[in-house]
C-alpha positions as CSV (number, residue, x, y, z in Angstrom):
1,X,98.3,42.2,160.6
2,X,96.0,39.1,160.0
3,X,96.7,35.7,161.3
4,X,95.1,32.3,160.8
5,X,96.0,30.3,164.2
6,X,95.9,26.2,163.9
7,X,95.6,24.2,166.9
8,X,97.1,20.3,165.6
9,X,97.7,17.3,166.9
10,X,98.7,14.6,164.6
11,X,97.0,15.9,161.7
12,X,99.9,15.4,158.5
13,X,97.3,13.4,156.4
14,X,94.9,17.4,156.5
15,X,97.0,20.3,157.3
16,X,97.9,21.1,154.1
17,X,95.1,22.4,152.2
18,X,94.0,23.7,156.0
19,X,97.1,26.2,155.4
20,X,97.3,27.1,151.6
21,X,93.7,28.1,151.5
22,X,94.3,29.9,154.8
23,X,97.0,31.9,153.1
24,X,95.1,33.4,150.7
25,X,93.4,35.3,153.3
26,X,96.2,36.1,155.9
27,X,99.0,37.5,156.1
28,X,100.8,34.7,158.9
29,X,99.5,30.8,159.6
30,X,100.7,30.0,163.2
31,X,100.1,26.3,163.9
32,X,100.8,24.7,167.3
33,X,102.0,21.2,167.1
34,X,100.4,20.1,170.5
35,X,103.0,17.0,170.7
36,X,102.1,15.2,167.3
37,X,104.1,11.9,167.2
38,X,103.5,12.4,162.8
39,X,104.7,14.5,160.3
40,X,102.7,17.8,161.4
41,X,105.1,20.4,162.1
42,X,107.2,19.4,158.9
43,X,104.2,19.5,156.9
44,X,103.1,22.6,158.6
45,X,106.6,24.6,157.9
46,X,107.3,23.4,154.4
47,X,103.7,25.3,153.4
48,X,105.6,28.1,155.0
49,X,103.3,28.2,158.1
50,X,105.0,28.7,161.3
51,X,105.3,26.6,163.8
52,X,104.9,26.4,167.9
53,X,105.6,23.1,169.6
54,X,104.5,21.5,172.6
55,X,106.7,18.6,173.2
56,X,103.5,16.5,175.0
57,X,100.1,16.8,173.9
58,X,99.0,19.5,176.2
59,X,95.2,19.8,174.8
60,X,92.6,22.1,172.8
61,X,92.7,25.0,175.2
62,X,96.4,24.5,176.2
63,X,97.3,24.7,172.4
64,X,95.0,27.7,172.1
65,X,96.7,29.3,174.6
66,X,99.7,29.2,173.0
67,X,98.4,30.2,170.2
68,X,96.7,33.4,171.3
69,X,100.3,34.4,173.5
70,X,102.2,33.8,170.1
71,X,100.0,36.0,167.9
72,X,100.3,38.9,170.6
73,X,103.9,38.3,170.5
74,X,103.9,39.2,166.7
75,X,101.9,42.0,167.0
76,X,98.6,40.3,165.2
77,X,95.4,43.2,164.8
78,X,92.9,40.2,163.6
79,X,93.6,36.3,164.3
80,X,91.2,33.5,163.1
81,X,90.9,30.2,165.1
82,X,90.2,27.0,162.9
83,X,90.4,23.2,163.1
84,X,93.4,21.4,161.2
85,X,91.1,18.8,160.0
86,X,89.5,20.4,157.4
87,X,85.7,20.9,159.6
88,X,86.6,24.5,158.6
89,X,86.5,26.0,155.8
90,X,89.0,28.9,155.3
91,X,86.7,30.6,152.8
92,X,84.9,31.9,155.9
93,X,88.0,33.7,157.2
94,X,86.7,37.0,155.3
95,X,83.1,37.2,156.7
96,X,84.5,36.3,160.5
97,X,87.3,39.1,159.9
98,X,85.1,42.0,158.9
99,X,83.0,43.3,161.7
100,X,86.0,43.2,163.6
101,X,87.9,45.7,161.2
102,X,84.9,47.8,161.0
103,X,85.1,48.2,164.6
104,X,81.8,46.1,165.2
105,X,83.2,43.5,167.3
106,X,85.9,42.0,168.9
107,X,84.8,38.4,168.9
108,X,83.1,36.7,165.5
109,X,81.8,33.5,166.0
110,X,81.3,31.2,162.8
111,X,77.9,29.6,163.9
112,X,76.5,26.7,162.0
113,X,73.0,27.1,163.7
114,X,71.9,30.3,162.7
115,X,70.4,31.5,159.4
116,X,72.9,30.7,156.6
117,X,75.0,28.3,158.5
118,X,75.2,24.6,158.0
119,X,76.7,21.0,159.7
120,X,76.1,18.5,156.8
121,X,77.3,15.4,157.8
122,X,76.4,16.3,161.6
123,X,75.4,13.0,163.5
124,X,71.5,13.2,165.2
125,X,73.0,12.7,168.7
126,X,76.0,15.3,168.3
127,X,73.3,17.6,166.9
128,X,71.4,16.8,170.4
129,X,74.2,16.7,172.6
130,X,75.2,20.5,171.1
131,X,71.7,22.0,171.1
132,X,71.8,21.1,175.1
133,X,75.2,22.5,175.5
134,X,74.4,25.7,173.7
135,X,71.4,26.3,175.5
136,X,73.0,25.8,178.8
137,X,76.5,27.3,177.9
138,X,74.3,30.7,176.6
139,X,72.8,31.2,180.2
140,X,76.3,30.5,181.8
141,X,78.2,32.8,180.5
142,X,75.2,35.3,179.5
143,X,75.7,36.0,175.8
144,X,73.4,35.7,173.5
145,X,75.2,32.9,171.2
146,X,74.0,30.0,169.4
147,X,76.7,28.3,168.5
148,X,79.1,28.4,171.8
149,X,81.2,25.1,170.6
150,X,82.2,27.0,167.6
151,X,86.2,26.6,167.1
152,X,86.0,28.9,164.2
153,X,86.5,32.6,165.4
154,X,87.6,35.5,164.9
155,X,89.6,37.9,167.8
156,X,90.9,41.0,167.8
157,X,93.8,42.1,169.8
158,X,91.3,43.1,172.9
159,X,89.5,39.5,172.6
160,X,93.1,38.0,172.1
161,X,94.1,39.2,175.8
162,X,90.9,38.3,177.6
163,X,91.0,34.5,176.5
164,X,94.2,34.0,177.6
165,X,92.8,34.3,180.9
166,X,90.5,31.3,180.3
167,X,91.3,28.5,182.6
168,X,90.5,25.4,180.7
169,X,93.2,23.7,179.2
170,X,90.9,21.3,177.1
171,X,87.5,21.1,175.0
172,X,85.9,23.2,177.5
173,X,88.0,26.0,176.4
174,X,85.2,27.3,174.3
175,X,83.1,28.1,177.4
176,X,85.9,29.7,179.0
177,X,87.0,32.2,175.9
178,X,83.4,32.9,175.8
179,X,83.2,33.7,180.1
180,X,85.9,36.0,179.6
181,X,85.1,38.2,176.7
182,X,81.7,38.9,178.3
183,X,83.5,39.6,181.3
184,X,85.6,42.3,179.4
185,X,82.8,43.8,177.9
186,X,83.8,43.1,174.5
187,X,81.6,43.2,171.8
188,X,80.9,39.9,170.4
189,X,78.8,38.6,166.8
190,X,78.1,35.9,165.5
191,X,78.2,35.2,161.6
192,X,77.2,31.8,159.4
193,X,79.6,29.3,158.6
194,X,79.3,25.8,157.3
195,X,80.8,22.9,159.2
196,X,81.7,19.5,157.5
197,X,81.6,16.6,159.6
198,X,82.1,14.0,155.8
199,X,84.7,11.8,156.6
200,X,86.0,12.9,160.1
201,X,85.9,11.6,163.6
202,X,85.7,13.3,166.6
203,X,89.1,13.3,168.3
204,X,87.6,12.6,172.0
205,X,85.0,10.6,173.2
206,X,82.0,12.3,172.8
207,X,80.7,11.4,176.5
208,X,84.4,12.9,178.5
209,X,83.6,15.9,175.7
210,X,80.3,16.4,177.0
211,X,81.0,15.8,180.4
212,X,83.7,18.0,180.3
213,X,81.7,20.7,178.7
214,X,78.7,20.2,181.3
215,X,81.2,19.9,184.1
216,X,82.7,23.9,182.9
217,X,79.4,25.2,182.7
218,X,78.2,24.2,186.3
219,X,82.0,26.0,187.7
220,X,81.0,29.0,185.9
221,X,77.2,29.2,187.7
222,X,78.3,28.3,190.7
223,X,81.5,30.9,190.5
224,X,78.8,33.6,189.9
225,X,76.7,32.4,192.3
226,X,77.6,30.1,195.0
227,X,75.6,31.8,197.7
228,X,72.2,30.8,195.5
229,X,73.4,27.3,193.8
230,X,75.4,26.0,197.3
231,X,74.3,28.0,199.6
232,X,70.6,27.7,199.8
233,X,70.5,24.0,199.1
234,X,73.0,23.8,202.3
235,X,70.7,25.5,204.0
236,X,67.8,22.9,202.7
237,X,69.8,19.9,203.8
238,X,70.6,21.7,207.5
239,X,66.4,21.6,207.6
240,X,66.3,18.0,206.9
241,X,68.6,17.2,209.2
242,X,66.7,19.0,212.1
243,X,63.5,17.6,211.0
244,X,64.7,13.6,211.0
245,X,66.8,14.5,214.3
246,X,63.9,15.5,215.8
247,X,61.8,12.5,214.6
248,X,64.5,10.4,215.8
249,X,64.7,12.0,219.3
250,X,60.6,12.2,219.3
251,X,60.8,8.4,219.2
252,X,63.5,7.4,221.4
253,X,61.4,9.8,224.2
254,X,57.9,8.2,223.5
255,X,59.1,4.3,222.9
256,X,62.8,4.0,223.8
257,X,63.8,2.9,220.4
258,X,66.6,4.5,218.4
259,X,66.0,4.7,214.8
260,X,69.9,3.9,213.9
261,X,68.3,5.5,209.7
262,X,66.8,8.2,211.2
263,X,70.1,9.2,213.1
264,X,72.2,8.8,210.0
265,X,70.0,10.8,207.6
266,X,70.4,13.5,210.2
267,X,74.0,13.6,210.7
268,X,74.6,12.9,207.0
269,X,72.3,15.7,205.9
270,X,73.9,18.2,209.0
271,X,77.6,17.5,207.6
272,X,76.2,18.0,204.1
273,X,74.3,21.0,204.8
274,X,77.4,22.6,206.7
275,X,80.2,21.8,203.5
276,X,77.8,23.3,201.0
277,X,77.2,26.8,203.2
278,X,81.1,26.8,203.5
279,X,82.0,25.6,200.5
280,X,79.6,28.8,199.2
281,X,80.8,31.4,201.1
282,X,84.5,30.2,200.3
283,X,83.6,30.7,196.4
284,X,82.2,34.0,196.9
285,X,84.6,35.2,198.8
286,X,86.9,34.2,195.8
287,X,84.3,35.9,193.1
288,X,84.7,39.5,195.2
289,X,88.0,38.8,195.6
290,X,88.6,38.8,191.9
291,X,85.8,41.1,190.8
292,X,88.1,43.5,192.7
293,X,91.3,42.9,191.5
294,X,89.6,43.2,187.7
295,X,88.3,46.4,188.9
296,X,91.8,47.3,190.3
297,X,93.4,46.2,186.9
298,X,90.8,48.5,184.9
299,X,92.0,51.3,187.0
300,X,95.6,51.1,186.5
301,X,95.0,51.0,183.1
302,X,93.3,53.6,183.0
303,X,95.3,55.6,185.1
304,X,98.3,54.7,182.5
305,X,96.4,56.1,179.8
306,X,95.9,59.4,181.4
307,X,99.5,59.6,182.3
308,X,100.3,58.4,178.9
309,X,98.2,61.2,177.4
């Protein structure tokens, strides 16, 4: 079974053709009213969509979430993620649904920066802003994707499990889906879309989104590597602490004056050293941890398969 799945928040005035071009492609719309104060879940239902509702506004990945544990629920093979606004176009849905049924992938990303894909209407600074993010959010979570903001994807029932244990409740989401469906081994492709920014607004400030984004992509390094990224510069700063001590001591022996500076870049420099080395080995003692519980979970599994057999 195919599924389009429709994150909304307050979004009456451009659900609707969102849904009836979705339709012609799917055989279920699930839209999650994230705590709209408008018409959307009435709007939503009378084009025969069905409806989840958060009773707040929970966020992007929050809604996502919901969406993904709702489509597993039903028993969904293939689910497409797209934006209630209209950014998406549903005429996509086939070419993001295919590899998948051929058995090529698990995750499709619609990508409006590789050949064939397009932004029109895409601001110079959003262009910017993305590019840096892409860049940086390719090397955190180590696939080989160009257009890691995408909303418009495809999941199968594999990729469907292994976002849902994404952490981020907001924008960042993206990142995390991503994290986790290279963690799982999946397969994942990329495929062009095209992305209309003509008439819309973005529905956060585009500094929190960035910084949100940026802030997601330095917990993933450092949750890889903590020892490398915390670690060694703790280490640094535990140097510089024993060089300006010493300079300080040097001086009070030789002239009996007490650099009060000195003293404090030492201390502060010791107390930073010592909370990044902790702070390090805490988060990879954390990453093992879980690295072995996944192994663990991948064993039972297994084992359940065999028995099932």
């Amino acid at each position: 079974m195919r599924a389009a799945l429709i994150p909304a928040y307050n979004e009456e005035a451009r659900i609707a053709p969102v849904i009836l071009k979705a339709k012609k492609y799917v055989d279920i719309v699930i839209v999650c009213d994230d705590g709209s104060t408008d018409l959307t879940r009435e709007v939503s239902q009378s084009l025969g969509a069905e409806v989840v509702r958060h009773e707040r506004n929970m966020g992007y990945g929050a809604a996502l979430h919901t969406l993904f544990s709702e489509a597993l629920r039903r028993g969904v093979d293939v689910a497409v993620t797209l934006d209630a606004d209209g950014q998406h176009d549903p005429d996509f849905i086939p070419d993001l649904i295919e590899p998948i049924e051929r058995g090529e992938a698990d995750l499709v990303v619609g990508s409006r920066f590789i050949r064939g894909g397009s932004a029109p209407g895409i601001s110079p600074l959003r262009k910017l802003a993305l590019k840096i993010l892409n860049s940086l959010g390719g090397k955190a979570t180590k696939l080989t994707i160009r257009d890691t903001q995408s909303g418009m994807r495809a999941y199968s029932k594999r990729a469907l499990k292994a976002a849902l244990e994404a952490m981020e409740k907001g924008m960042a989401v993206s990142l995390g889906i991503l994290k986790e469906v290279g963690r799982a081994g999946l397969k994942v492709q990329e495929v062009p879309i095209r992305v209309s920014y003509k008439g819309t607004k973005p529905s956060k400030n585009p500094f929190l989104h960035f910084s949100e984004l940026f802030t997601t992509i330095m917990r993933i390094v450092l949750e890889e590597k903590p020892l490398l990224y915390l670690g060694m510069p703790g280490v640094i700063f535990l140097f510089i602490s024993l060089y300006f001590g010493w300079w300080a001591l040097s001086l009070y022996l030789s002239t009996r004056y007490f650099s009060i500076p000195m003293a404090l870049i030492s201390v502060g420099s010791l107390m930073t050293g010592f909370l990044l080395i902790i702070t390090s080995f805490q988060l990879y003692s954390i990453y093992r941890i879980r690295l072995e519980m996944e192994k663990l979970r991948v064993d039972i599994e297994a084992s359940r398969r065999r028995d099932g057999e």
